[in-house]
C-alpha positions, 0 to 999 in steps of 0.5 A: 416637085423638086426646088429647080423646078417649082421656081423655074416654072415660077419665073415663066409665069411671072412672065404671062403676067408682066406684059398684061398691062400691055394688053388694055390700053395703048403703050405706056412707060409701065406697059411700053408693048415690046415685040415679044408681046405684040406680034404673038397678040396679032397672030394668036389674040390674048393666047399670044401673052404666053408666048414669052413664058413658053420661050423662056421654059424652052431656051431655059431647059437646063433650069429644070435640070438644076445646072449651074452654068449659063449656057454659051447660046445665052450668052451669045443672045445676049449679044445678039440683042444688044446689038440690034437694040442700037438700031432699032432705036435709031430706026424707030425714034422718029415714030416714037417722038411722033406718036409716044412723044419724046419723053416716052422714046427716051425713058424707054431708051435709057430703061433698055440700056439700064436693064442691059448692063443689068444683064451683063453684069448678071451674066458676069455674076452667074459666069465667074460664080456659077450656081442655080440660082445666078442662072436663074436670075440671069435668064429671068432677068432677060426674060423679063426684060423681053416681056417688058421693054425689049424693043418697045413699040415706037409707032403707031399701033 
């Protein structure tokens, strides 16, 4: 099996693992519950943990093929859900405070604007030096990133 492939299957199924804490208890900092994992749980049980190891494997199908370049439609992802970040934080804070607790709200916060200038700068990174390797580190960064905290549930469960 050649190298791209082996990691980039191995970068999908670090992502079932990520959200298992999520799983066994009410959202925590470590276990924050992020939509990618909440609604594929309601709709398909514990099935629904692979549901963002089976995103990145499809959106990321150029990582098979050992390409270089980030594709333009990730870039543009990227953007996308920077931009519905912003609101979705203002619209779900007052749930957050009132059921998380404000330190929750705002370490989930301050996670989510970390990891995404992590992930502009990534993208920077692979764009202006293209390889394999930087693609995979971008995409499994927002990947990761999906799975963990993006969109965290702030409310009640």
């Amino acid at each position: 099996m050649p190298y791209q492939v082996r990691q980039t299957l191995l970068v999908g199924a670090a992502l079932v693992i990520l959200p298992l804490p999520s799983v066994v208890r009410a959202p925590t900092l470590l276990a924050p519950l992020p939509i990618l994992v909440l609604l594929p749980l309601f709709a398909l049980g514990l099935a629904g943990l692979v549901v963002p190891a089976v995103f990145f494997w499809l959106w990321s199908s150029q990582l098979f093929r050992g390409e270089s370049q980030v594709p333009r439609r990730s870039a543009v992802l990227l953007g996308v859900l920077t931009a519905l970040t912003v609101p979705y934080f203002i619209v779900s804070w007052g749930f957050g405070v009132q059921y998380q607790g404000t330190r929750h709200a705002v370490v989930m916060a301050a996670a989510n604007t970390i990891f995404l200038a992590a992930l502009w700068w990534l993208l920077h990174r692979s764009r202006t030096r293209p390889s394999f390797t930087a693609s995979l580190r971008f995409h499994a960064a927002l990947f990761a990133w999906l799975s963990w905290c993006a969109f965290p549930n702030l409310g009640e469960l």
